[in-house]
C-alpha positions as CSV (number, residue, x, y, z in Angstrom):
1,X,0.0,0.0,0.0
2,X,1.5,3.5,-0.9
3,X,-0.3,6.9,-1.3
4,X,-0.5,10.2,-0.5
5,X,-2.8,13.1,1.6
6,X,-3.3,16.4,2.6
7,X,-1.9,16.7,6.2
8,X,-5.8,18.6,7.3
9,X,-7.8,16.2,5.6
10,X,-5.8,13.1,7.1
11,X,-5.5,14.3,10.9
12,X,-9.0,15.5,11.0
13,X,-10.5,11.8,9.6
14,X,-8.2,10.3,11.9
15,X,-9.5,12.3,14.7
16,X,-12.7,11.7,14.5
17,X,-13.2,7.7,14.4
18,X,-10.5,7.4,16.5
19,X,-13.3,8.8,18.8
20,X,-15.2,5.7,18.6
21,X,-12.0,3.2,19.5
22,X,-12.3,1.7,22.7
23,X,-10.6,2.6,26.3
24,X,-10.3,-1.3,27.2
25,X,-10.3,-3.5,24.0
26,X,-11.0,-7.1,24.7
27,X,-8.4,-8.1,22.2
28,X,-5.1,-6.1,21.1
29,X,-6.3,-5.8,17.4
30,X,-9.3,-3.4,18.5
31,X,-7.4,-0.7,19.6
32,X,-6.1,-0.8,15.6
33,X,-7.5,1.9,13.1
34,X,-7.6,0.3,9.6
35,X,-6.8,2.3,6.6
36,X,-8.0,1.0,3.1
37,X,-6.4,2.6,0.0
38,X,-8.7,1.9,-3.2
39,X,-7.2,2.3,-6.5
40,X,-10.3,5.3,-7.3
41,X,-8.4,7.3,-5.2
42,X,-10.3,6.5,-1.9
43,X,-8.6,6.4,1.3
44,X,-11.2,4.9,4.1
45,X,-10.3,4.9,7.4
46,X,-12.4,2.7,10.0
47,X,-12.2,1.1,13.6
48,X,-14.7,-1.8,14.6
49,X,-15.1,-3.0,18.8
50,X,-18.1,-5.1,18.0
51,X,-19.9,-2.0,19.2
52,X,-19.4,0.7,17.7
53,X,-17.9,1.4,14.3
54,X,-16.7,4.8,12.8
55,X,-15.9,5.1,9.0
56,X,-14.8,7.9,7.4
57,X,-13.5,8.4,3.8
58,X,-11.2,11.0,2.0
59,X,-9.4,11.8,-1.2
60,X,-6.0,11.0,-1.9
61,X,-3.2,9.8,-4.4
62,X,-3.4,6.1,-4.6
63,X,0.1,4.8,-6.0
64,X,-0.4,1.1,-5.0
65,X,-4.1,-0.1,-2.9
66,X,-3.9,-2.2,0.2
67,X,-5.3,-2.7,3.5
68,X,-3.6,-1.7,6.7
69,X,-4.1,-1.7,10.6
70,X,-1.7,1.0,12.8
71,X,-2.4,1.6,16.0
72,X,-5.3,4.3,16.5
73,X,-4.3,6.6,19.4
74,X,-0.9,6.6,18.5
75,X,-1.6,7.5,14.5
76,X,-3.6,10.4,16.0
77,X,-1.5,11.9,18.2
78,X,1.1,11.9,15.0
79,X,-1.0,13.1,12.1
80,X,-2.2,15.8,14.7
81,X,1.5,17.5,15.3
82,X,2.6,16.7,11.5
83,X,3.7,19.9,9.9
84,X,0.5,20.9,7.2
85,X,2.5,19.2,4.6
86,X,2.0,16.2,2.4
87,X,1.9,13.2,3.8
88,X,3.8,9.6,2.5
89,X,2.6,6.8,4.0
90,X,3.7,3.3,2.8
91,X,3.2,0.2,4.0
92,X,5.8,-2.5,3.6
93,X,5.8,-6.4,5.5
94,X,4.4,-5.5,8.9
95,X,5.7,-1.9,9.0
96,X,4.0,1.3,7.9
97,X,6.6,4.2,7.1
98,X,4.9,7.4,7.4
99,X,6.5,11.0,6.1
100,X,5.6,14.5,6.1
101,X,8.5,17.1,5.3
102,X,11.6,15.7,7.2
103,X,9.2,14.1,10.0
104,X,9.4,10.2,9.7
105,X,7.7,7.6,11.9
106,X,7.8,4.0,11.1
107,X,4.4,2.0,12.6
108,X,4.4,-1.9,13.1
109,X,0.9,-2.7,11.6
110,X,-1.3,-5.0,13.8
111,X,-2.8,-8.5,13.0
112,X,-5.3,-7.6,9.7
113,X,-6.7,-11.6,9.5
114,X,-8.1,-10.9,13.4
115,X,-10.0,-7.6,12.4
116,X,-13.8,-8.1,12.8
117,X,-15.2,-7.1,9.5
118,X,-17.2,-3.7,9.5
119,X,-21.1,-4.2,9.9
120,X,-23.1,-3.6,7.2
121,X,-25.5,-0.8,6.9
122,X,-29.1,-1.7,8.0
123,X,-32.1,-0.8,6.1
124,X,-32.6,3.0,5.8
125,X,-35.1,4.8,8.2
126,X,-35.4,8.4,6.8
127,X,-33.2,11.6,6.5
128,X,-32.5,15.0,8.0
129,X,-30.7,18.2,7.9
130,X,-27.5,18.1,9.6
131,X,-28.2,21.5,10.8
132,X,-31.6,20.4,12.2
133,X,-30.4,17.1,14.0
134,X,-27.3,18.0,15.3
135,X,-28.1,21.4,17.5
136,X,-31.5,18.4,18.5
137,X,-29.3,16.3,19.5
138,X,-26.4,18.8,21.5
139,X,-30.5,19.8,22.9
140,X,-30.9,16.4,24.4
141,X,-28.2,13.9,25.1
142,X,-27.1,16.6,28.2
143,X,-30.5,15.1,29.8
144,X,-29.2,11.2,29.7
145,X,-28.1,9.1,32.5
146,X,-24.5,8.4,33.1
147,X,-25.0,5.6,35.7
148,X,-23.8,2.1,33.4
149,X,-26.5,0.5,36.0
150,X,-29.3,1.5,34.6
151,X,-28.4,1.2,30.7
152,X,-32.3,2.2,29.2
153,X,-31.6,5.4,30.5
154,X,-27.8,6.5,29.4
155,X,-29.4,6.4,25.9
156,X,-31.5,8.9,23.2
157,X,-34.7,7.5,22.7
158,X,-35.4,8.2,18.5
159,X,-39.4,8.0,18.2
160,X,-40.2,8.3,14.9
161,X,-44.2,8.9,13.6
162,X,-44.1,9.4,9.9
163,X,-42.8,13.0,8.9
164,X,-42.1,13.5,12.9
165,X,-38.8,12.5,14.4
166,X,-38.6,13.0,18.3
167,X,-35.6,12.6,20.3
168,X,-36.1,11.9,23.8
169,X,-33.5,11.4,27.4
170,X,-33.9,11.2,30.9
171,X,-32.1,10.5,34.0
172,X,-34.9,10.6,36.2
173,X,-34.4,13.9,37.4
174,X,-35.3,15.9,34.5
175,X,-36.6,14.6,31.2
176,X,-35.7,16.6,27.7
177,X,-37.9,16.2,24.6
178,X,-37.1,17.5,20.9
179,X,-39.7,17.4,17.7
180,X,-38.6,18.3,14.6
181,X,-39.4,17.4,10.4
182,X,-37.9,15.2,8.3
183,X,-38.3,12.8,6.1
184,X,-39.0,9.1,6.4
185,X,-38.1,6.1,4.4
186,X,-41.8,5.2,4.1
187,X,-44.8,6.8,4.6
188,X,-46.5,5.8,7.5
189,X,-43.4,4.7,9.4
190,X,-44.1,4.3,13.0
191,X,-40.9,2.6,14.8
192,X,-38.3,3.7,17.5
193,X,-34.8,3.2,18.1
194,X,-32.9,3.7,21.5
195,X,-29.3,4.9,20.9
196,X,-26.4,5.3,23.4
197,X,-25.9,8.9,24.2
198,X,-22.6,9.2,23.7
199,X,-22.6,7.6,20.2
200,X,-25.2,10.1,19.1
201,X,-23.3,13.0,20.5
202,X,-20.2,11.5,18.6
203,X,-22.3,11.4,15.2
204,X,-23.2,15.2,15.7
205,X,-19.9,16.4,15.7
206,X,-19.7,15.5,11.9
207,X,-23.4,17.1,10.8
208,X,-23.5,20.4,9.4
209,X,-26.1,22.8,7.5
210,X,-27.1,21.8,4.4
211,X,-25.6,18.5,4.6
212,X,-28.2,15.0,4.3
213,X,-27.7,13.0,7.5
214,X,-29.4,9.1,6.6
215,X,-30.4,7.0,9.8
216,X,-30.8,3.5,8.8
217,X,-31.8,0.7,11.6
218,X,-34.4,-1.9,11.5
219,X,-37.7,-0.5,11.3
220,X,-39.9,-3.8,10.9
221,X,-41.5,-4.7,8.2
222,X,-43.7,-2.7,6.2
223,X,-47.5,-2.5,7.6
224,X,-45.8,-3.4,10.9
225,X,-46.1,0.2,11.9
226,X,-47.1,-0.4,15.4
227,X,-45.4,-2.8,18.0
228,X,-46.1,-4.5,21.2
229,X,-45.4,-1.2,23.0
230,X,-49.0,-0.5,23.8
231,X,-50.7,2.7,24.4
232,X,-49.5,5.2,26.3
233,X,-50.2,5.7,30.2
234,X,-53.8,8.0,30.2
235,X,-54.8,7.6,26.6
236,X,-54.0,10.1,24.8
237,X,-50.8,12.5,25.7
238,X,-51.6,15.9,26.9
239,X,-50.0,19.3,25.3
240,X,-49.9,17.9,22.2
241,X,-48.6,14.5,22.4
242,X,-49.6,11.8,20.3
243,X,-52.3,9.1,20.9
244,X,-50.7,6.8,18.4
245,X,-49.6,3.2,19.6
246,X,-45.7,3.5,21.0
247,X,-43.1,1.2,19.5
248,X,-41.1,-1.4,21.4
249,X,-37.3,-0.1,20.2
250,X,-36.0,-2.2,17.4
251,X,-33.1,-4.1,18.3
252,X,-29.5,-4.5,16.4
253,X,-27.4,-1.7,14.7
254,X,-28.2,2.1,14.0
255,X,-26.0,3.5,11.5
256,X,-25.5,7.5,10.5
257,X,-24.5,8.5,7.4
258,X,-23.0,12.3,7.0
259,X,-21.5,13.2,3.5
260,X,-18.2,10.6,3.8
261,X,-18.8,9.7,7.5
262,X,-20.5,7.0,9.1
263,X,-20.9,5.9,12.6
264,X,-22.8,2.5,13.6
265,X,-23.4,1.6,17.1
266,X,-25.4,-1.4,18.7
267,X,-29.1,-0.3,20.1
268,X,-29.3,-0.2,24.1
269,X,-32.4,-3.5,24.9
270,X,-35.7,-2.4,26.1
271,X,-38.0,0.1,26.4
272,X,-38.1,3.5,26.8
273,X,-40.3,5.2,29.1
274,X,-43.6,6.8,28.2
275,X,-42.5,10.2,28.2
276,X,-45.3,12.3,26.8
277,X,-47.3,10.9,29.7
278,X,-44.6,12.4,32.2
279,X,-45.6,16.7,31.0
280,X,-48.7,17.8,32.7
281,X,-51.3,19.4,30.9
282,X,-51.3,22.9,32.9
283,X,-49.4,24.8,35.3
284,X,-49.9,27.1,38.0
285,X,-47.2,29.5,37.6
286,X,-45.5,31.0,34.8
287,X,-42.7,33.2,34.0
288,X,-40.6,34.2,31.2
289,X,-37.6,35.8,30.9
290,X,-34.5,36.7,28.8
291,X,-32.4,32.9,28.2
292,X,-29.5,34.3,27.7
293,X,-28.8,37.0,30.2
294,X,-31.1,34.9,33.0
295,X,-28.8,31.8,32.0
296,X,-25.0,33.8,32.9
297,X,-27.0,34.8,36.0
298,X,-27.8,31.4,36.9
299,X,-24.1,30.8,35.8
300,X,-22.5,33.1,38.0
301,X,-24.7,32.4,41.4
302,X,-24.2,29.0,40.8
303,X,-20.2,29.5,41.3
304,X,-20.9,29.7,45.4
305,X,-23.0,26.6,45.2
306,X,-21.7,23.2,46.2
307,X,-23.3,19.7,45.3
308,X,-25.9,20.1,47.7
309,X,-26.5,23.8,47.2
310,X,-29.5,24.7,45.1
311,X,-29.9,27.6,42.8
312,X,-33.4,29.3,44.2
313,X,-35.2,31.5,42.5
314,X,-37.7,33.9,43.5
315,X,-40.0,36.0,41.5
316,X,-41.2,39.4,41.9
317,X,-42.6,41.9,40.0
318,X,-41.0,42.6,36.8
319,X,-38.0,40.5,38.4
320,X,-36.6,37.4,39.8
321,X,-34.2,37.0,42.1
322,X,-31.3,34.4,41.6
323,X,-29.4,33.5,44.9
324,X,-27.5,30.4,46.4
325,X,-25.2,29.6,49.1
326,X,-22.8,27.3,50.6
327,X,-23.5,27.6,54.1
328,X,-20.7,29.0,56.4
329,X,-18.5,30.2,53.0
330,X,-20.1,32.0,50.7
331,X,-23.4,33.6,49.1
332,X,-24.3,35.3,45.9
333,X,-27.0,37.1,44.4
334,X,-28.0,38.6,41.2
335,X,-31.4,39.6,39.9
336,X,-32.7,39.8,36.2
337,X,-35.8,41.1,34.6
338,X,-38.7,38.7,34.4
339,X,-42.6,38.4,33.5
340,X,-44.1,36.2,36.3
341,X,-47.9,35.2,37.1
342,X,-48.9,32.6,39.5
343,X,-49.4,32.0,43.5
344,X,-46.2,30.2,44.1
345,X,-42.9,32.8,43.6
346,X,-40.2,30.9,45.2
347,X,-38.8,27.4,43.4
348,X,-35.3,25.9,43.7
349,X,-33.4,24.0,41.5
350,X,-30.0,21.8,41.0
351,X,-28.0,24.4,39.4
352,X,-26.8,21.9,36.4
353,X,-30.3,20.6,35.9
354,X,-31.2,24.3,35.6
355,X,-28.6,25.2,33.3
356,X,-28.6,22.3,30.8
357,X,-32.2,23.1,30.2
358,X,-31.9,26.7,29.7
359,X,-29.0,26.6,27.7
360,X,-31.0,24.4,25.3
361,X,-34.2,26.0,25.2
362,X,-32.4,29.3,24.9
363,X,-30.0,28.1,21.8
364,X,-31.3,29.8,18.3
365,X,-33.8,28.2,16.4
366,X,-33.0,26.3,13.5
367,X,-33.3,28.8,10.1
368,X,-37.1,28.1,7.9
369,X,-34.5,27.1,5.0
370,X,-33.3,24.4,7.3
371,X,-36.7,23.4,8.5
372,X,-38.1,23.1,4.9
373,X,-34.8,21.2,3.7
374,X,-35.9,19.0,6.4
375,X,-39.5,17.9,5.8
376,X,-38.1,17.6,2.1
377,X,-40.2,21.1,0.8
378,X,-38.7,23.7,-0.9
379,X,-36.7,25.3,0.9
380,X,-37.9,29.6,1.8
381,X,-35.1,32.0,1.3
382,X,-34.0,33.6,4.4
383,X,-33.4,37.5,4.6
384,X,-30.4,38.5,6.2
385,X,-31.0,40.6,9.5
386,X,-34.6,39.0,9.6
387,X,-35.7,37.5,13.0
388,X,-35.1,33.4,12.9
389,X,-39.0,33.0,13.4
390,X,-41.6,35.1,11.3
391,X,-44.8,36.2,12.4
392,X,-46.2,37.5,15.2
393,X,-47.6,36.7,19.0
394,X,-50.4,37.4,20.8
395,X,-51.4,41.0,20.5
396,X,-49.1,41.0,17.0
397,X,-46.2,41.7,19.0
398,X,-43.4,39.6,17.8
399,X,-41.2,37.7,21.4
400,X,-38.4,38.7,21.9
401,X,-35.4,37.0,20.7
402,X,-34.0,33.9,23.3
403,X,-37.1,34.5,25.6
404,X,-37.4,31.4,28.0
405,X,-40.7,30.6,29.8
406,X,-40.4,28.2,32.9
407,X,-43.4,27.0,34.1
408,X,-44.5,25.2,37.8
409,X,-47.5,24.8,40.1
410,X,-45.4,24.6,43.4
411,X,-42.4,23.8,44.5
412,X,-42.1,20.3,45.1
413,X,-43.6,19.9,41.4
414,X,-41.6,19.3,38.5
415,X,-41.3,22.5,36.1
416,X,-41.1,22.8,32.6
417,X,-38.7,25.0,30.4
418,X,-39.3,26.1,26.6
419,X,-38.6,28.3,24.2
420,X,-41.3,31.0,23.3
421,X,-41.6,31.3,20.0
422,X,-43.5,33.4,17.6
423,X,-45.9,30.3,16.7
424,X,-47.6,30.0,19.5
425,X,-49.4,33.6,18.7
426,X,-50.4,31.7,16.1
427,X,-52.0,28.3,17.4
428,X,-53.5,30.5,20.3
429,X,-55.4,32.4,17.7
430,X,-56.7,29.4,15.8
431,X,-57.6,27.9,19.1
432,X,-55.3,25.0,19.2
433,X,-52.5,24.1,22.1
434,X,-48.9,25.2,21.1
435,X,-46.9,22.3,21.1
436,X,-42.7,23.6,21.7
437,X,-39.9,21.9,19.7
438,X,-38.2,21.2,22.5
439,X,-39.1,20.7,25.8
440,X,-37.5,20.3,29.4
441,X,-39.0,19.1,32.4
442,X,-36.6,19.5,35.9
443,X,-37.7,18.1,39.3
444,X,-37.0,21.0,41.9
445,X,-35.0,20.9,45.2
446,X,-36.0,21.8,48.4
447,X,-34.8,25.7,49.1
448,X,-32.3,25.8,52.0
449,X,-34.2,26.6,54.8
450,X,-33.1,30.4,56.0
451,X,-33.2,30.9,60.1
């Protein structure tokens, strides 16, 4: 094997499925990173743990194809400090010689005949915008459990209902929820998928505006729309959720395709829990108030917190008041403008929990060209220095831009955060329930008691 490549284009493929080796390979070989050079010109680069594979392919001079294992970590940490120069690599016996400028490093190639081969790509589910699915998915994998005990729950549940694809995570103490358009395989389709977090986070570092991103996993066959799932819990789900029969999680691979990447993981078993049941159809209490400035509040109180601490917040009005404190070291306390209307002013909250969810519901909206582009329409041109979201709210006032509405009945109750957008003025007009792209429901703490 002998070629050449752009020193950018090699360290940045390299980088990125080296992401997906594994910390503890069972077997030598898997730490490996395999590098095919086709005689087209195509230089793949790959890694395989029976898990989770990562595939990605780039241009380069092909003098003489082959096949090649190195080790992974070690042929990233070298392609990432090569000068931005050319880079020789050829393979010879069981060594790979590798040159850029007057750097040379010689690599003794691993065991190819004990490689797993790469999994194959399972049957396509539908496709998206990169710029929609990623900023979904940087939305909601913050919400998923990190505690190996309980696997169902360090994963992204993918629900998909025909031109509907939700993404769903939860750790028990707050649940995040994301609807957005795109287009399925077939119509109709009705199937769900439950993907490992970290996987899914991997697979959005590599989607970008404009490009197609293809999810392909076993959906069933067609007219199989529904599983075994059942209905969920109280019929059908309140603000806005669907009535429709929930699908048991298919089970094998999930694969993502993004222009030359491609990253396939194994499904977590089991189900998912009924999550539209989980939001309650009213609150009590509700306030809005700027995401981004309330958020670097939040940010900044939060510095004086310890794990224990909460963040509480209490609203007055035209204000809410942001304080926490460690007791015995330190306090802080920093107020904000707010709209507020309810019985119940005061509600606390794990400072993380708190932020996650604000930072996502206070993150820009994707553009109506990315939207369209989605759902597979025509996609609407987008004036520069226009607001994100046309149209108008109640009253015909337009919100404001990154306005964040948190929503509670009392303390003890879980609250939900969303984004208030320009629609609901809309839907409130036409006498229908608003339905948010992306909601966030947190389970309070109990304020510290003051004496």
């Amino acid at each position: 094997m002998k070629f050449r490549v752009e020193r950018d284009a090699l360290a940045e493929a390299v980088s990125w499925v080296a992401r997906a080796l594994p910390t503890r390979p069972v077997v030598p070989v898997l730490s490996g990173l395999r590098l095919d050079a086709a005689a087209d010109g195509a230089l793949t680069l790959s890694c395989f743990d029976y898990e989770v594979s990562a595939t990605a392919q780039i241009e380069a001079d092909v003098a003489e194809p082959g096949t090649v294992i190195v080790p992974g970590r070690l042929l990233t940490e070298i392609t990432r400090n090569l000068p931005a120069l050319a880079v020789d690599v050829a393979a010879v016996a069981d060594a790979v010689d590798l040159t850029c400028g007057s750097a040379e490093f010689t690599l003794y190639a691993l065991a190819a005949d004990e490689y797993p081969a790469l999994p194959e790509r399972p049957p396509l589910a539908g496709t998206i915008d990169g710029g929609v699915l990623g900023p979904a998915i940087g939305q909601v994998a913050p919400a998923a459990s990190r505690d190996d005990t309980l696997p169902m729950l360090t994963g992204v549940c993918l629900d998909i209902d025909a031109g509907t694809l939700t993404l769903a995570a939860t750790d028990r103490y707050r649940l995040a929820v994301r609807e957005m358009p795109w287009a399925a395989a077939r119509p109709g389709l009705r199937a769900a998928a439950l993907v490992p977090a970290r996987t899914l986070a991997d697979a959005a570092r590599a989607m970008t505006p404009g490009m197609p991103v293809s999810v392909a996993f076993d959906t069933g066959p067609e007219g199989a729309a529904d599983g075994p799932g059942g209905r969920a819990a109280g019929g059908s789900a309140p603000r806005g959720g669907r009535g429709a029969a929930e699908p048991r999680p298919a089970d094998g691979m999930i694969s993502f395709g993004m222009g030359g990447r491609r990253l396939t993981a194994r499904l977590i078993g089991g189900e998912f829990i009924r999550y539209r049941s989980r939001f309650p159809a009213e609150f009590g209490c509700r306030a809005e108030v700027p995401g981004a400035a309330f958020a670097e509040a939040v940010r900044r109180v939060s510095l004086v917190a310890d794990r224990a601490s909460p963040v509480e917040l209490t609203f007055r009005p035209g204000s809410v008041v942001i304080e926490a404190r460690t007791e015995g070291r330190a306090r802080a306390v920093e107020t904000v403008a707010a709209e507020f209307s309810g019985d119940e002013p005061g509600i606390a909250f794990n400072p993380h929990y708190l932020l996650d969810g604000l930072t996502a519901a206070a993150s820009p909206a994707v553009s109506p060209a990315a939207r369209d582009s989605a759902a597979g329409e025509p996609a609407t041109p987008v004036q520069h220095g226009a607001p994100e979201e046309d149209g108008s709210a109640e009253g015909g006032k337009p919100p404001e831009p990154g306005l964040v509405r948190i929503e509670f009945t009392s303390p003890a109750k879980p609250a939900l955060i969303t984004r208030v957008t320009a629609a609901e003025g809309a839907a409130a007009a036409a006498g229908t329930a608003p339905v948010p792209e992306f909601r966030y429901l947190v389970v309070p703490l109990r304020a510290v008691a003051r004496s």
